[in-house]
Structure formats: C-alpha cells, structure tokens
N, C-alpha and C positions, 0 to 999 in steps of 0.2 A: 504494500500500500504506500503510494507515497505523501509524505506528509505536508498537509498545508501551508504555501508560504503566507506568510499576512503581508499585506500594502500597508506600506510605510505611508504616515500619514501625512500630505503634504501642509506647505502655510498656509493654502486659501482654504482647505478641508477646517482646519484646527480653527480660526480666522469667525469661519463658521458657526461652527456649533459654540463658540462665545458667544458670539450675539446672536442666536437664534436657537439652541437647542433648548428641550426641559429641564431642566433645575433638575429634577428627580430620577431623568431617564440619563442624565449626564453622569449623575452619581453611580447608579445601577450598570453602568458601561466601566466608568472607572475602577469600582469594586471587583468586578468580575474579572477583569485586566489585573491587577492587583490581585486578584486569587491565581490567577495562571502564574502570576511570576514569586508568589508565597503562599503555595498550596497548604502551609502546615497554621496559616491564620494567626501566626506568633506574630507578636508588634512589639517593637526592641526602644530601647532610650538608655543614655547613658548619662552615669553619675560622674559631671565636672564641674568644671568652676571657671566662669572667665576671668581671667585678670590682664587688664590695661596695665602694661607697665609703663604707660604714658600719658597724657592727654593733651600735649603739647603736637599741635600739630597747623601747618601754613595751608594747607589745602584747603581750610575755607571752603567746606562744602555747605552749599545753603537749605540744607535737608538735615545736617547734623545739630544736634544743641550738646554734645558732652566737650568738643573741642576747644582748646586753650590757645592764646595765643602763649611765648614765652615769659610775658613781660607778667601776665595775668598774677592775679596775687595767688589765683587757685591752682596756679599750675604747677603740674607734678613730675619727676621720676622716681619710680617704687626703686627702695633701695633694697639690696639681694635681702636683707632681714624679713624687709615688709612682702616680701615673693615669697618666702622661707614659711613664714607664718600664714602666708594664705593657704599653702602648698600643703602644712601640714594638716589644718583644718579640715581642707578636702581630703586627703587621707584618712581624718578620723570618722568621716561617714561611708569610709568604702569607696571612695572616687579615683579614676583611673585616668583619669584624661586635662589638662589644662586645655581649651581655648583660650590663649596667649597672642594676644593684638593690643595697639596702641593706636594714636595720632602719629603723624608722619611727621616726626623731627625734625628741624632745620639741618641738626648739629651733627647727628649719631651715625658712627660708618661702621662699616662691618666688622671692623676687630671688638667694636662694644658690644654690638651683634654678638660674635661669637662666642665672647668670653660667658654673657649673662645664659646664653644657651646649652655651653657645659658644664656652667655652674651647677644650674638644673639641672640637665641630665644623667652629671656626676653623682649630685648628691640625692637624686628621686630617680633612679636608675624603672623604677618601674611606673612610674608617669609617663604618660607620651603627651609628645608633647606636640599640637593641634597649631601650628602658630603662622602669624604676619601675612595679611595679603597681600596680594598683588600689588596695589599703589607703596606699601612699605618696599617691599621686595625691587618694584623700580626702581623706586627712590634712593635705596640703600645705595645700589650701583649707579645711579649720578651720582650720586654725592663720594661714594668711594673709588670712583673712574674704573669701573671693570665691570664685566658682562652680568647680564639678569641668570645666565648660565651659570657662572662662578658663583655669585652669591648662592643661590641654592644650593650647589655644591658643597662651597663652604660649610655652611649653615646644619647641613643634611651632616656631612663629618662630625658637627659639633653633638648633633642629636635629637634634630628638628626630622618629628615624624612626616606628619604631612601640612598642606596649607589647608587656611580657609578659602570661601569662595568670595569673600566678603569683597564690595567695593565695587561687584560688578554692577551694583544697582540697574537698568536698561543698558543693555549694550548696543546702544544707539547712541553716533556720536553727535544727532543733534539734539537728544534729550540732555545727554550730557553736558550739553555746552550751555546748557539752562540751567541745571540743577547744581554742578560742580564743575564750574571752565576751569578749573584749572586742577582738575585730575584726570589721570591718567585716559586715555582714548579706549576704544572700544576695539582696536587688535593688541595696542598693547596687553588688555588684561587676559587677552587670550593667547599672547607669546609666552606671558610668565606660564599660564596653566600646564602650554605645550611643551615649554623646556623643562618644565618641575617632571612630567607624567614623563618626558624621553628620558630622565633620570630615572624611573621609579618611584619618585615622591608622587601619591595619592591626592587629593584633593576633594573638594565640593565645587558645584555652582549652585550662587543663587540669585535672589531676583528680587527687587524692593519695587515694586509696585504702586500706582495711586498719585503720581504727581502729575504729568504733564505729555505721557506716551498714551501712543492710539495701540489697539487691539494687535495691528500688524505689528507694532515691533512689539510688542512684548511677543510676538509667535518668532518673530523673525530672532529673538534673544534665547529664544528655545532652540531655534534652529543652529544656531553658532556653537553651540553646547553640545546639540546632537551631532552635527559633522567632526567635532573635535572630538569627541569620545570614541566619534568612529575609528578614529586615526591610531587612540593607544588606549581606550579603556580606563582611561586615567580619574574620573568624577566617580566617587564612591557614593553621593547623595544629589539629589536636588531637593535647596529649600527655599521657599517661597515668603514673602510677608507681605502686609502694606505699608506704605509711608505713614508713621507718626509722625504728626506735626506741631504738638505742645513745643514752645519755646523756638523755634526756627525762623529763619531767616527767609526762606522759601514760603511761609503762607504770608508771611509780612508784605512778601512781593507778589505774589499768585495768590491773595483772597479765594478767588472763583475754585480753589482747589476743593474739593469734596473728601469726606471721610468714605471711607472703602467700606462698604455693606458685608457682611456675614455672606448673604450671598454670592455675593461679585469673586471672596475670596473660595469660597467651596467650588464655583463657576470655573475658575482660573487652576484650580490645584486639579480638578477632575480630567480636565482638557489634558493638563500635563501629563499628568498619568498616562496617559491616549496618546501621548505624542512622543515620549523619551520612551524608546522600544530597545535601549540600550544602556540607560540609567538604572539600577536594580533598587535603587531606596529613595523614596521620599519622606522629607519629613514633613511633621505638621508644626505651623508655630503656633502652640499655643502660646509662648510668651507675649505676641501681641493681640490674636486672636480670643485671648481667654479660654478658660478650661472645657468648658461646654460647645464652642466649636473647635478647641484643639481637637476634642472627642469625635464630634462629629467627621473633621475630616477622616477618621481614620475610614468615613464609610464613603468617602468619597476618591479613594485612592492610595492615601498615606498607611503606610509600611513600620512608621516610626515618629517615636514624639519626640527624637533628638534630648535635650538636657535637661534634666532638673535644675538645672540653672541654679547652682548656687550663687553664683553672685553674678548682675548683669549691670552695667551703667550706663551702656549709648543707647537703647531704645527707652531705657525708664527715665532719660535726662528730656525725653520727647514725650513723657506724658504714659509710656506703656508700665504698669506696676503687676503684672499677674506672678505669681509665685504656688512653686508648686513640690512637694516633698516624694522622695521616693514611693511611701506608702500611698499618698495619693494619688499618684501616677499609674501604680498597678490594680488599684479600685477602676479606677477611668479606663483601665484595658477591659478591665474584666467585665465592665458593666456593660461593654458593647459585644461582650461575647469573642473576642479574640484571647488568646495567651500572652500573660505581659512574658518577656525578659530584657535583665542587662546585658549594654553588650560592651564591647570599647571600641575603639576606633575604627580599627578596621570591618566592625559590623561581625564579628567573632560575641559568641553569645558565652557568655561567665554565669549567667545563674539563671534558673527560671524559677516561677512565683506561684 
C-alpha cells in the first residue's frame, strides 16, 4: 500500500482559513494534526527561570517597556553572585533549564560573553543553558569584529546549549522598520538561526503578534521558519504571543493598535499547527494569554505549555502578570484530559504526573 503524501500547505491556503474558517472547525483540524504528530496525548513544560542578566540595552524597540538606557538610575548588570542565587533557587524546585537573555549592551564583547557563560556552566554543570538571541548574538560580533559564526562557536565551547527565538517579532522588514528600526532585519535573524542549526546548536522560533502586520506576513513569517527548518531541522518549538502594550512607546505612537482577542490568538496558533508540517512542538503562552486559554490552546494545536516561568520581567514590564506553579500546571493538563510531563530542553521527558 503506498502511503499518503499530505500537500504542504501553501501562504494563500493558510492566509485563508485566518480570515474565513470556523473558530471551532479550525480547532478540531488542529487537534487532530496534533494527534498525528503526538499520538501518546502527553503535553510537556519545563521547570526554569528566566534571568536578564541585563536590561541595558540601545535598541530602542518601541514595543519593549523593560529596556534601560545606560545612564538610567534603574539600570543593571547581575553580578555572577546575583546569577549564582537565582541559579540556585531554581534548583531548589527541581529546575533544569535557564532562559538567559538580556538588553543588547553598548559595551559587552564576547570575552565577557564567555567568561559569564562558563562560569555557569562550570559551576551548574547540569543547567542548560537556553541563552541570547539573535539581535545579542549580532551584536556581540559588531561590537567584537568577528563572524555571527565564531561567536556561536565560541559561546557553544563555553556551554551555551541552544538559543532563543526571541527578537524575531514579524519577520517582515517593513513591520520592523515600525516597531524596532533599529534592530536587527528580517534575514539577518534568520542567518544567526542558520549558522547556530549548521553548528548543531538547536533553537526556537517565535512570533509577537498584534501591532501593525496584515495576515500575509504573519503567514509569510511562518513561511521563512518552515523553508529554514527544511534546510537543517534546526527549530525545536514554535511559540506564539501577542503584543503587550502597558507602558510602550509603540501605543503612545499607534493608538489605533487593538488588544488581540482570545480568539484571534487560538485562530492564529490553530493555523500554525496546519502549517509547520516540520516543527514537532508548539507551545502555548499562557504567560500572556492566561491560564484558561493557555488550556484551551492545548485543544487547538499546542503540544506544550513551555515554562513555569519562575521568574519573567519583559512581558510583565508590558502589563502581562499571569503566574503559574508546577502543581498547577499538571491540574491544567489533566483537566483537559491529556498527560502532563516534564521535560528539558531538548523536549527529552524526566518525569511524568
């Protein structure tokens, strides 16, 4: 018998069923897809902790409210103590993973890079460590005059597991030129991804939603993710949110901006689901979606509730405050009738509930 290919789903197909399909029939598509690709109905999250070991940072995006300029009274670098003490905290509830990102430094070259990295490493040899996007990761090498290649490199020697996705917000370079002109472009953040994944370093993509893009590029920001995973396999998740806007610079300037609906955001993660036929995990956020649609998404496509989020400060500096404890996380699986477990980074499951 030979077995069914499926038809890749193109941009105007996906384009589509945004603005036109059921709410209910979109869900019911994305579950079942989602069943094919995690037959055993387990939904995984992992216990970390993000820590900023920065907030100093020039890029001036007008969708951020945590960002510091240098001079600021509030601005910071965590010293190896204040990482040490965060480090151990999340150890003492069983946490396995830092997400480790900052503001993008004027000042900071890669030998500071590497030193704070096998600090860590050295001394939390069983932490992985989750760290620096793409805009860091450019930046690091302007500012240290060597290749986005070497810094990773480097970086990876020191004991840096994989990256974040963060930063890609639309990868459209004329959304970008709205929301953050002066960060990084829309192939650069997909050169860092491709030289990180021709290494071996793993990664995510994601996507911040609700400012100022039409339907096609948020398809067509899918699309740049799918042809590039085609290449090395290299995106372990896609995660999705919407633009908070408490405190930002960006509704100050865009009023007419709208808060993103409950359903706009199940609408957009179902689609996805449907569309990345090579991404193997989605996550849900509830951290900005709250806990009763983090839930929900799981029926609409998500695989994963991503962190417990011990500690978070760039979306709650926007107005987003949901919090949420391991124990409450595996009620929230179970009440929707899948299998909670933990996992770590690599999507490798440590316990089940």
């Amino acid at each position: 018998m030979t077995a069914t290919v499926r038809k890749r789903m193109t941009i105007d197909e996906a384009v589509t069923l945004i603005e036109n399909a059921d709410l209910k029939e979109l869900g019911q598509m994305a579950l079942a897809r989602k069943r094919e690709l995690h037959p055993k109905s387990v939904t995984t999250f992992v216990v970390d902790r993000n820590i900023n070991y920065t907030n100093v940072c020039w890029v001036d995006c007008k969708f951020c409210a945590f960002y510091r300029h240098e001079k600021n009274d509030d601005a910071y670098i965590l010293t190896y103590e204040e990482i040490d003490q965060k480090i151990d905290e999340l150890l003492a509830i069983g946490g396995t993973q830092i997400l480790f990102q900052g503001g993008v430094h004027p000042k900071l070259e890669i030998e500071w890079y590497e030193e704070l990295v096998d600090h860590i490493h050295q001394k939390y040899p069983e932490i992985t460590i989750h760290g620096f996007s793409a805009i860091e990761i450019d930046y690091i090498a302007t500012r240290s005059k060597i290749s986005i290649k070497e810094v990773l490199q480097r970086l990876y020697a020191k004991g840096l597991a994989s990256i974040p996705g963060a930063g890609a917000e639309i990868l459209s370079d004329r959304v970008r030129d709205i929301i953050a002109p002066k960060k990084l472009d829309k192939d650069t953040w997909l050169e860092v991804h491709r030289e990180a994944h021709k290494l071996g370093i793993k990664s995510t993509v994601t996507m911040m939603y609700g400012t100022v893009e039409t339907n096609r590029e948020i398809v067509e920001h899918w699309n740049y993710a799918r042809e590039l995973q085609d290449e090395f396999g290299g995106f372990r998740a896609y995660i999705m949110w919407s633009f908070q806007g408490d405190n930002t610079q960006l509704m100050e300037e865009y009023p007419q901006i709208q808060k993103q609906s409950s359903n706009r955001y199940l609408r957009l993660l179902a689609v996805s689901r449907l569309f990345f036929d090579n991404i193997p995990n989605i996550q849900s956020s509830w951290v900005t979606q709250g806990s009763y649609i983090g839930q929900m998404a799981l029926l609409f496509g998500a695989n994963d509730l991503g962190s417990t989020m011990m500690e978070e400060n760039v979306v709650s500096a926007a107005g987003a405050h949901n919090q949420m404890n391991q124990d409450e996380m595996v009620e929230l699986i179970r009440d929707v009738g899948e299998s909670p477990a933990k996992r770590n980074t690599a999507y490798t499951i440590l316990e089940r509930f």
